[in-house]
DOFI-506118 format. One record per residue (C-alpha): residue in one letter; z, x, y. Coordinates in steps of 0.2 Angstrom, whole numbers, padded with zeros to 4 digits, always signed. Layout:
// residues N
AZXY
...
// end
This chain:
// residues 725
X+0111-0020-0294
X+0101-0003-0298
X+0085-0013-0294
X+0091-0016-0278
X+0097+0000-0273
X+0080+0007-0280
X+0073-0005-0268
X+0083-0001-0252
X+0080+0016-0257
X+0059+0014-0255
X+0059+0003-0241
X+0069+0017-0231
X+0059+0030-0238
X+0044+0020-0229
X+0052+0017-0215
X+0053+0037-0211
X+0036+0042-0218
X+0030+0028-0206
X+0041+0037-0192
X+0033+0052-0197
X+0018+0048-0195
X+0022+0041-0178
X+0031+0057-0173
X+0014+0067-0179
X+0002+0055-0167
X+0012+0059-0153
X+0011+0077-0158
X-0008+0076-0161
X-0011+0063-0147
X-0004+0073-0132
X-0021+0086-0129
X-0031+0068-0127
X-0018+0063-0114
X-0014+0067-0097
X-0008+0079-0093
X-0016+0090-0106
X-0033+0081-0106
X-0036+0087-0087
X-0050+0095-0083
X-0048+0113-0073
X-0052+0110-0054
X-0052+0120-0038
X-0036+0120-0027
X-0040+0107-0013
X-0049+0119-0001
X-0043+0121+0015
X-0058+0125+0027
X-0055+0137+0042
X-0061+0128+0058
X-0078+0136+0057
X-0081+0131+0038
X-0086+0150+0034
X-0070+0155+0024
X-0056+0143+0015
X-0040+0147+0011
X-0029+0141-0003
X-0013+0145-0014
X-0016+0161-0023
X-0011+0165-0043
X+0005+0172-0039
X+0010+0153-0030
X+0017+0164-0016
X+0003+0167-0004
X-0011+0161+0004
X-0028+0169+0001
X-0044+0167+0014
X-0062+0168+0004
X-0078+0170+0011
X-0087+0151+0008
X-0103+0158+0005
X-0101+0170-0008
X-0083+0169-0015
X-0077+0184-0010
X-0060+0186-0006
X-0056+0193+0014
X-0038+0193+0016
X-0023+0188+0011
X-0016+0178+0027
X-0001+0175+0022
X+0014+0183+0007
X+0029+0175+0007
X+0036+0193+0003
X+0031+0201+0018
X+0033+0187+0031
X+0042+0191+0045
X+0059+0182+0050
X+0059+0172+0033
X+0054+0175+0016
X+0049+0163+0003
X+0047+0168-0017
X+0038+0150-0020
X+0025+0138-0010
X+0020+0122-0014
X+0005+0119-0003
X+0001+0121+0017
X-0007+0114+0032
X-0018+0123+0043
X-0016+0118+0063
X-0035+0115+0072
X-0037+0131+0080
X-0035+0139+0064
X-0020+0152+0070
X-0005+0143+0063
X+0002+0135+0048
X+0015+0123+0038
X+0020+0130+0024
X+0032+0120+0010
X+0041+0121-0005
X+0053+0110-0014
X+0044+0097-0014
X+0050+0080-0019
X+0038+0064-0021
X+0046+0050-0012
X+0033+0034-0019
X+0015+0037-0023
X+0009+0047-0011
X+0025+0053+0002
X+0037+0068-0001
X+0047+0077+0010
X+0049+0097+0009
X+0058+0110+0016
X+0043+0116+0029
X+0040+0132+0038
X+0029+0135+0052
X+0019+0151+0050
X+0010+0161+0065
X-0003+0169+0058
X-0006+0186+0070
X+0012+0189+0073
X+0015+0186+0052
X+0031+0174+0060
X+0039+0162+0046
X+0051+0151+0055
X+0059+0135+0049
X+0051+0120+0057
X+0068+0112+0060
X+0086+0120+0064
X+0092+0102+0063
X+0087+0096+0045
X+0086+0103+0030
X+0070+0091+0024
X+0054+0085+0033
X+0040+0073+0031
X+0023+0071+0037
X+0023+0086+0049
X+0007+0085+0061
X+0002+0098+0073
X-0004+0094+0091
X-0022+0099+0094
X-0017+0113+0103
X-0008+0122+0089
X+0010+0122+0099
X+0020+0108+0095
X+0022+0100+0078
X+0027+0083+0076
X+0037+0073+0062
X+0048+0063+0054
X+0068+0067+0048
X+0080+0050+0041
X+0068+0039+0048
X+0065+0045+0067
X+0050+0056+0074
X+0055+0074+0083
X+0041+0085+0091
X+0046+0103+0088
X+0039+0113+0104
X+0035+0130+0097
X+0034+0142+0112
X+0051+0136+0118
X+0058+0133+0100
X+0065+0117+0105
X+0068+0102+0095
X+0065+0084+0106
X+0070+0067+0096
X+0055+0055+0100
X+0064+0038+0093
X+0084+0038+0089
X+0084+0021+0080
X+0077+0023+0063
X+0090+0018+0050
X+0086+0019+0031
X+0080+0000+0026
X+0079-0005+0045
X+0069+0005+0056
X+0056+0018+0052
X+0048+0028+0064
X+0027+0036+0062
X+0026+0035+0044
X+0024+0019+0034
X+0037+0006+0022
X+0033+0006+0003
X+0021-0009+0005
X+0010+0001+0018
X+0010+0017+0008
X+0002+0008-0009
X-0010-0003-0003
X-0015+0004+0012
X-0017+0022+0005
X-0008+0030+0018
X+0006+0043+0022
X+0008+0044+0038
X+0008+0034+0055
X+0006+0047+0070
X-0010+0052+0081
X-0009+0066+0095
X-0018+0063+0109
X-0033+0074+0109
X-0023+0081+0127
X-0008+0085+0118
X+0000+0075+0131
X+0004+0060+0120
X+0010+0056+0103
X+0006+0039+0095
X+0014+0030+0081
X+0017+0013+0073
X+0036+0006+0071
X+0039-0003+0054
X+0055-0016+0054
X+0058-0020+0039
X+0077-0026+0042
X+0068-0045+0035
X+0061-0038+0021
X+0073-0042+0005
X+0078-0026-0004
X+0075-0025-0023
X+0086-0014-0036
X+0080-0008-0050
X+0095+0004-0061
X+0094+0022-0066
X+0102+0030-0081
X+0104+0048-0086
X+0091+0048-0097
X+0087+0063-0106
X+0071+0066-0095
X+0076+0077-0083
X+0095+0069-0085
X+0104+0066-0070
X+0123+0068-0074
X+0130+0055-0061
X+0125+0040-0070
X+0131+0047-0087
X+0144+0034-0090
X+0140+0021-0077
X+0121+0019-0071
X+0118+0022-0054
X+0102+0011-0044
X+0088+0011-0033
X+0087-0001-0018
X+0073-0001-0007
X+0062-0015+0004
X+0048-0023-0008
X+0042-0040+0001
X+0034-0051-0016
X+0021-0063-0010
X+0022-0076+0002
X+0041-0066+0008
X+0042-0057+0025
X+0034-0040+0029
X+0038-0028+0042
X+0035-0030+0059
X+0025-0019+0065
X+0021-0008+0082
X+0014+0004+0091
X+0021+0014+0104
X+0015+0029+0116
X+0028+0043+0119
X+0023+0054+0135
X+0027+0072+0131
X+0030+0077+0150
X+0042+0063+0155
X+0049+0059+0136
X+0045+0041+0139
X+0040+0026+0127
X+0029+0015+0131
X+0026+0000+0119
X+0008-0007+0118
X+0005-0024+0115
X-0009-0031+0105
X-0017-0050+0100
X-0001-0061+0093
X-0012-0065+0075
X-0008-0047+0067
X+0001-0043+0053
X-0004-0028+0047
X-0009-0011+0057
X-0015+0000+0043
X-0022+0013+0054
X-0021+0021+0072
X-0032+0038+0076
X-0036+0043+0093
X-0056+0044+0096
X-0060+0059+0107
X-0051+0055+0121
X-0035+0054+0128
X-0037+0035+0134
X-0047+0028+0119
X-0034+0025+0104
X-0040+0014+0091
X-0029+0002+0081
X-0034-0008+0067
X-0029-0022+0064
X-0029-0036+0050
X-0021-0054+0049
X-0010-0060+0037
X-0024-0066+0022
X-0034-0051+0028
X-0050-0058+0031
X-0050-0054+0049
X-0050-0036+0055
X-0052-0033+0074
X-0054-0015+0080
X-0045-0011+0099
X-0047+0003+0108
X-0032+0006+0118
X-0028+0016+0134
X-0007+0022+0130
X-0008+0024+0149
X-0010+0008+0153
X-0008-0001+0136
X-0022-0012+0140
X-0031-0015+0125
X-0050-0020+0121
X-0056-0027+0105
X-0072-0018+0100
X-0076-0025+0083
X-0071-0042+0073
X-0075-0045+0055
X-0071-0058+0046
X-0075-0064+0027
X-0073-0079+0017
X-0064-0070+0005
X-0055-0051+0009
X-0059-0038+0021
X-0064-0021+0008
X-0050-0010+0012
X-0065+0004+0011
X-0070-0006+0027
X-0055+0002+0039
X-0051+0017+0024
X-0068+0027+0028
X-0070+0024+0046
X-0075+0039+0056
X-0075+0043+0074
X-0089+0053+0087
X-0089+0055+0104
X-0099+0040+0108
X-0098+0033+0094
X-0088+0028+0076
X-0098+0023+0058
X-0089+0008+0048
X-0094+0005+0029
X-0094-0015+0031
X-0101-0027+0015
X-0106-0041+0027
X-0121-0041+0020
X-0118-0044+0004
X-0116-0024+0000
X-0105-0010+0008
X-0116+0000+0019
X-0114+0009+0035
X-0118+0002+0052
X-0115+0013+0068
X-0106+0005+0085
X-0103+0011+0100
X-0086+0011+0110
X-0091-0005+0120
X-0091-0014+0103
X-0112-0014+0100
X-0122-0011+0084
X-0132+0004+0087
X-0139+0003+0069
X-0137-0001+0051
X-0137+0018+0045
X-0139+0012+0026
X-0147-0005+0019
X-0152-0009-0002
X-0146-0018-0016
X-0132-0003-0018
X-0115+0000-0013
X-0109+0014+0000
X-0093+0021-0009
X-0087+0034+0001
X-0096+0041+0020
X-0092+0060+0021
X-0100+0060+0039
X-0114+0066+0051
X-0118+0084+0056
X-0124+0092+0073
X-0143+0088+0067
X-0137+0069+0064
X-0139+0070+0044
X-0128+0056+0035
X-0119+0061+0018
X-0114+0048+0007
X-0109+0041-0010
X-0116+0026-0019
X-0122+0018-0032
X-0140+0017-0026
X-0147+0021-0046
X-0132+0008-0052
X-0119+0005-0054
X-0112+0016-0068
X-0117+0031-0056
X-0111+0039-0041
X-0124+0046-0030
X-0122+0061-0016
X-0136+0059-0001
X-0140+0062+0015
X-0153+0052+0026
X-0162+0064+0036
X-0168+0063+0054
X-0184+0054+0048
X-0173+0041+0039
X-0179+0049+0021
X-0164+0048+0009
X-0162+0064-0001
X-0152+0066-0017
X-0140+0081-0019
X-0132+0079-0036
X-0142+0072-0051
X-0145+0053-0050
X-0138+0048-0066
X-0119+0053-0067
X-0105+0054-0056
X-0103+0064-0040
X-0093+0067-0027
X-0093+0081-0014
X-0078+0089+0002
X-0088+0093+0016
X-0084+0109+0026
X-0078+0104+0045
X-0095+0108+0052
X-0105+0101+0037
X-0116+0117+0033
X-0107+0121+0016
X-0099+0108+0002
X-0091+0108-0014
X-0100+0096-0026
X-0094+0090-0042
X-0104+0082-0056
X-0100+0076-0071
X-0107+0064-0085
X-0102+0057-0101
X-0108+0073-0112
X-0105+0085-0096
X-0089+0090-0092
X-0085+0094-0073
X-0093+0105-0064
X-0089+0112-0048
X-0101+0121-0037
X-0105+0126-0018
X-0119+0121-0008
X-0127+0127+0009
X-0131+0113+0024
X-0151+0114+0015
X-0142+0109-0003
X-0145+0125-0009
X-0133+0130-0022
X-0124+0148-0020
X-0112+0148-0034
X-0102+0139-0048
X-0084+0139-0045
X-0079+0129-0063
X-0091+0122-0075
X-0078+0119-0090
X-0088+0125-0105
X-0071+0131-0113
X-0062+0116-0109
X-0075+0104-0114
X-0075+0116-0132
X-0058+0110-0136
X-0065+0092-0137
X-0083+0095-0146
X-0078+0085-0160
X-0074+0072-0150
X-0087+0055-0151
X-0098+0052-0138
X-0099+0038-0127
X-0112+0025-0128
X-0116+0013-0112
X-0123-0005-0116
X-0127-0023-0107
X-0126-0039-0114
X-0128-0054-0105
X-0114-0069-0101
X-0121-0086-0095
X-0136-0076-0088
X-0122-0063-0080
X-0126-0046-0084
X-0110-0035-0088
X-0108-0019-0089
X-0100-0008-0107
X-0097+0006-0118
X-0093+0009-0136
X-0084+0023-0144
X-0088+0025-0162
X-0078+0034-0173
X-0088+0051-0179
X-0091+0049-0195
X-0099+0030-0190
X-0106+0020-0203
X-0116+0004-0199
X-0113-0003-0216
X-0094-0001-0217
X-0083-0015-0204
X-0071-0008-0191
X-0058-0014-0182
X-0060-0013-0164
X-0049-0012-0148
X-0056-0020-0132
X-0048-0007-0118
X-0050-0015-0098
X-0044-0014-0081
X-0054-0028-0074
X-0043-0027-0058
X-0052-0033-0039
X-0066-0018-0034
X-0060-0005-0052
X-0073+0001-0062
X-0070+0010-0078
X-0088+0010-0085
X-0094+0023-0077
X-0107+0037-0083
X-0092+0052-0080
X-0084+0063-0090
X-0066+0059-0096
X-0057+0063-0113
X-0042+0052-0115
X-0031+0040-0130
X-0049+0029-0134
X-0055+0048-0142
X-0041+0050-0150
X-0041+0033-0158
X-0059+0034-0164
X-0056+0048-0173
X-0041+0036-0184
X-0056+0025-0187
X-0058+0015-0172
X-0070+0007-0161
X-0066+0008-0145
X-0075-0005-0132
X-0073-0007-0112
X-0083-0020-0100
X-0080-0023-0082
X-0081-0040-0081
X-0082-0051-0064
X-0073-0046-0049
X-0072-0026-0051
X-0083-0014-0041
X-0100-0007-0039
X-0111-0024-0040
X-0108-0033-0022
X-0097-0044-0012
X-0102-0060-0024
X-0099-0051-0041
X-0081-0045-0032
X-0077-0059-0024
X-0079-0073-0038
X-0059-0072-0043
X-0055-0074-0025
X-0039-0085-0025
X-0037-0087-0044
X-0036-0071-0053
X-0038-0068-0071
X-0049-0085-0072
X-0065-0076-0074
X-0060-0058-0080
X-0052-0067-0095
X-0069-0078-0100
X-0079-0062-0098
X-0067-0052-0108
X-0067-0065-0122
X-0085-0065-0122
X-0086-0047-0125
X-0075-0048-0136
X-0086-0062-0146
X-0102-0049-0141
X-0095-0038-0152
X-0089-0047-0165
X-0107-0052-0169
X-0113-0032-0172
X-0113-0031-0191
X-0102-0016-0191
X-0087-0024-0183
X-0073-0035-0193
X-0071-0051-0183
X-0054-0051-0190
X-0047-0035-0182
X-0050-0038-0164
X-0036-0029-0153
X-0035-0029-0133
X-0024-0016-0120
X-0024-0014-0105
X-0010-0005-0091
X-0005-0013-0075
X-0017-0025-0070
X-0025-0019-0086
X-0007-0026-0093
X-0009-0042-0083
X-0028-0044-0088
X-0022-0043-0107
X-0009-0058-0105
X-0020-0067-0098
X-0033-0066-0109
X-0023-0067-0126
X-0017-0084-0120
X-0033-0092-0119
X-0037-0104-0132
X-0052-0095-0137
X-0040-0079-0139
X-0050-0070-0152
X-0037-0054-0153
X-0024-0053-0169
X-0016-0041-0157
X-0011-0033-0140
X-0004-0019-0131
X+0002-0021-0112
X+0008-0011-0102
X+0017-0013-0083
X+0008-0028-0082
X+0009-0041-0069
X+0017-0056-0076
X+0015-0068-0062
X+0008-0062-0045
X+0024-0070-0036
X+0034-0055-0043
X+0019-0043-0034
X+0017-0037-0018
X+0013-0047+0000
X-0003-0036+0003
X-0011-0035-0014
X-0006-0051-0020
X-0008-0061-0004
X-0026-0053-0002
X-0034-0058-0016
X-0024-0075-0020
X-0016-0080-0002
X+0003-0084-0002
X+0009-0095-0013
X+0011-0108-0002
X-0006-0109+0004
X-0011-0108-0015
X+0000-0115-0028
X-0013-0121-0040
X-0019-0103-0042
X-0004-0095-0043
X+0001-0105-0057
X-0017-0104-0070
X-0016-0085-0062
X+0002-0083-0070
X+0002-0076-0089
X+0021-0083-0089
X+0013-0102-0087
X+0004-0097-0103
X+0017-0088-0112
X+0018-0102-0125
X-0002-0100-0131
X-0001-0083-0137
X-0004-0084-0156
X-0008-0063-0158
X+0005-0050-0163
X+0012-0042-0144
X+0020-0026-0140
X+0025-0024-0123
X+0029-0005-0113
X+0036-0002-0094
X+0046+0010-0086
X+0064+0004-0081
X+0059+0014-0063
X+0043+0007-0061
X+0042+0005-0041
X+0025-0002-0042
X+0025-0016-0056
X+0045-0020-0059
X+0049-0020-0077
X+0058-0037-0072
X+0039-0042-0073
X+0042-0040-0093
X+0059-0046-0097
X+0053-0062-0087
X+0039-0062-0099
X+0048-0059-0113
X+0063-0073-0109
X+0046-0085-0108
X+0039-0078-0124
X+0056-0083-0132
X+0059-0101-0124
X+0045-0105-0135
X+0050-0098-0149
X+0038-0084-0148
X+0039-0064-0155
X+0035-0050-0148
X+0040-0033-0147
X+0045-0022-0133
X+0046+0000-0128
X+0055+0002-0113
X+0053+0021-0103
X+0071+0025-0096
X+0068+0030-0078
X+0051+0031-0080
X+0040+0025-0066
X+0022+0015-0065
X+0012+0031-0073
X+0024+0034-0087
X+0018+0053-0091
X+0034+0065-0089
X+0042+0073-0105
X+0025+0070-0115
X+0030+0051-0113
X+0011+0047-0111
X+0008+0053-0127
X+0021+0043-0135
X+0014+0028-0125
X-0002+0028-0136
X+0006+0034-0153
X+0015+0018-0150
X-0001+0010-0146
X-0010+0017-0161
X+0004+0014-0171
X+0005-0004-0168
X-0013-0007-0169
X-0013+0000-0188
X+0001-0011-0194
X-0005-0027-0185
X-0023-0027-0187
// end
């Protein structure tokens, strides 16, 4: 009996040191992981019309500070929110400045919605007069306020209609009167829209202030999904302490109804709608913008697979409607495709991969090519425009794909590199293109922000990170290789534990995303969870396999219409590529991954050639039926049309092979990825007799980071890894 107890006794004294040693991860884990691992960065600039000063938030989070551009220097403080007139505000959280540069919107309180939307308490702020004024008399809460060109109306959206608030006359006008929560909504977009079309809001003014344009979303077919809140202890909400309260919004699953969507014309003079009618195919409208002229609105347009996009341009007057561009694919349209395009006088720049790569062609009103701006064996990743001397700007891969590239093609066609060609860079352009921000960074070079003249001469360094980047100078440095796959080249890295030695064998964890057009191998600076690990005695390996970005429409485009199907072979034969370094024991394999990262590792751990003795997933996707119409339907089509895909694309059809020690991790609020994804999983897993193990986030959403919960995601991870492996 006292053998027993003595027994009992060291089994719970392991039990808490192995707690402890949990609880210590999490303590030492959290400066490798958001939000502590984030780099220092400029506030967003906002330029003033002419691009010689900016304005942003100053350190007091009160007021609004213009610097000169050029050198730094600070000129004014445009706005305090102690000295205002008529209102006074003791905290901001950001603003928007109106074209002509004499007015702004000013909030606080803000309050994210989904992803991107929030709404605010707004203020409109006359600059000269030093006016604060409430945007709205009527509602306490805005959204996606948008000045008119002219500075004197402001437009936006309250409970689901549009109101344009006329600010000489300090009138308040109700554009639409039918928006109803989970029926009608009114210039800014449904749930669906908002994550896969990267959008916020759904309003143009005509460039004669005489018209406002906007889509309609009808969502009164869509079936609503509920997902239930608890009090929680993270920010606890008191309301559900004894009984949990829920969250009911529209999410269409794959091959289920969407909206139906609109566009309508409202006439500021006569306070008329006017609907506009467009081609009978079209499903989705993910973007409307007015081109330089009152009568030329253009809507994009896509059809329900979205490998047909048609461009119109549409008189509102008359609502006749011209189609000026078709593209059509035998796979997807890029969402890059309609995401960058850009509008001048005469003319508007596409970034389109029919050729096999993204590049930029140029096209006229009238619908014709005027020129291929960019052409190579590269990708165009982002187009930041054309200035008065006719220079292109641009991002790409043009010295491969690990690197992002800033350039500009001169008038004599010569391209001309401003960042380093090895590394990753990107750049915000001032409105008239002579000054930008630049920032570069490698895998041993932290960000570095710094301003450039129109000639790409460099005037100052506004953060380079050297303190930052000394907090992590113990930290292993990340090593890029290639190996070859069936005569496929694929791109990796390594992280090797500091102290590595080639004669001793280390486990390994294999860390992808491997979703349609993602790239994590990339030659940039990040510090997160895989440092941390190596530092426990890790090796941390990632490959982008088949289908994700930076190599071409045929590397993307392979998993068209059955997903996981080649990430998984590619994933498995890195994993075999690295088993065969001397250095690495073949027995201690592990694989993670988050979201489609999640769904990547399912998949893959359930091949028969599964070389993994365990797995971490988070918010996966477990069958892309549960997913959403857009992103689901455009890389697999609905599940009517493809059935047979749906099914070897499901990890729940495959639940049965898994063989490797699981752990599974999702946020009860996740919006994006439902955690029924998981419990669906799980009940498979169990049908069949299977373990697994399971960390559920109460209320937490896709991202999982609030309350230092992202550190305990990967002292979970680490944890698990050591006992299983």
């Amino acid at each position: 009996m006292k053998k027993r107890k003595y027994f009992i006794a060291f089994v719970f004294v392991l039990l808490v040191f192995a707690t402890m040693q949990a609880v210590n991860h999490v303590d030492q884990i959290s400066k490798y992981v958001f939000p502590a691992n984030v780099p220092s960065a400029p506030q967003v600039y906002t330029y003033m019309p002419d691009g010689l000063s900016y304005l942003s938030i100053g350190d007091d989070g009160k007021s609004i500070v213009k610097y000169d551009t050029k050198t730094g220097n600070k000129l004014e403080i445009v706005f305090d929110g102690e000295k205002s007139r008529e209102n006074k505000l003791d905290r901001i959280d950001g603003f928007n400045l109106s074209a002509d540069g004499s007015k702004m919107l000013i909030y606080r309180d803000k309050k994210m919605i989904y992803r991107r939307s929030f709404d605010a308490e707004y203020y409109v702020f006359e600059i000269s007069r030093n006016i604060l004024s409430r945007l709205s008399d009527n509602f306490e809460r805005q959204q996606a306020p948008m000045f008119s060109p002219d500075s004197r109306m402001v437009a936006f959206v309250a409970e689901n209609n549009i109101y344009i608030k006329k600010l000489d006359y300090k009138t308040e006008i109700a554009v639409t009167k039918d928006g109803k929560k989970n029926e009608i909504i009114n210039g800014i977009p449904d749930w669906t829209y908002e994550e896969e079309f990267t959008t916020d809001i759904s309003m143009t003014w005509s460039p004669d202030n005489m018209a406002l344009c906007f889509i309609k979303y009808n969502e009164k077919d869509v079936k609503t999904y509920s997902f239930p809140l608890y009090k929680g202890t993270c920010n606890p909400n008191m309301n559900y302490e004894y009984y949990p309260g829920d969250f009911t919004y529209k999410y269409p699953v794959a091959g289920e109804a969407n909206s139906k969507v609109s566009v309508y014309s409202y006439d500021v003079e006569t306070r008329k709608l006017k609907y506009i009618p467009l081609a009978e195919n079209i499903e989705y409208i993910p973007r409307i913008a007015y081109a330089y002229s009152p009568d030329r609105l253009i809507v994009t347009t896509l059809n329900r697979a979205q490998n047909r996009m048609e461009i119109f341009a549409v008189n509102p007057k008359s609502t006749l409607a011209k189609s000026i561009y078709v593209e059509e694919s035998s796979s997807w349209i890029t969402p890059e495709t309609y995401e960058t395009l850009k509008y001048y006088p005469d003319y508007f720049v596409i970034n389109s991969d029919k050729s096999g790569y993204s590049h930029l062609y140029q096209y006229s009103y009238t619908g014709n090519q005027l020129r291929q701006i960019t052409t190579g064996y590269y990708e165009v990743t982002d187009f930041y425009g054309i200035d008065a001397l006719g220079n292109v700007y641009f991002q790409s891969t043009i010295s491969g794909a690990i690197n992002r590239v800033v350039s500009k093609i001169d008038k004599k066609n010569r391209i001309i590199h401003l960042s380093p060609e090895t590394g990753v860079a990107s750049a915000v352009f001032a409105p008239t293109m002579d000054y930008y921000l630049l920032n570069y960074s490698n895998v041993t070079t932290p960000p570095c922000y710094k301003i450039y003249n129109g000639k790409g001469k460099e005037l100052r360094v506004i953060e380079d990170n050297a303190s930052y980047a000394n907090k992590y100078i113990a930290v292993p440095t990340k090593e890029f290789f290639t190996f070859d796959n069936s005569g496929i080249t694929l791109n990796g890295y390594v992280i090797k534990p500091s102290n590595f030695n080639p004669s001793t064998k280390y486990p390994v964890i294999m860390s992808q995303y491997s979703g349609p057009g993602s790239q994590e191998v990339l030659n940039r600076w990040r510090i997160d969870w895989d440092c941390y690990f190596a530092q426990q005695g890790y090796i941390v390996v990632c490959v982008d396999g088949r289908g994700t970005g930076g190599r071409g429409k045929e590397f993307e485009s392979i998993v068209y219409k059955r997903l996981g199907y080649y990430e998984t072979i590619d994933q498995i034969a890195a994993a075999n590529y690295i088993v065969s370094l001397p250095y690495v024991d073949a027995n201690r394999i592990g694989i993670y991954g988050w979201s489609y990262g999640g769904y990547e590792t399912l998949m893959a751990i359930s091949d028969k050639k599964s070389p993994y003795a365990a797995a971490v997933a988070v918010a996966p996707v477990t069958d892309w039926r549960y997913y959403d119409t857009v992103y689901a339907e455009r890389y697999m089509l609905t599940p009517k049309e493809n059935e047979e895909g749906y099914n070897s694309s499901s990890p729940i059809k495959r639940a049965a092979d898994v063989k490797c020690r699981l752990l599974l991790m999702s946020g009860t609020a996740d919006d994006n990825v439902h955690v029924q994804n998981t419990i669906e999983y799980i009940s498979e897993l169990q049908s069949h007799g299977v373990l697994c193990d399971m960390l559920l986030f109460p209320n937490m959403n896709h991202s999982i980071y609030h309350c230092n919960s992202r550190a305990l995601v990967y002292a979970k991870m680490l944890d698990y890894f050591n006992r299983n492996m």
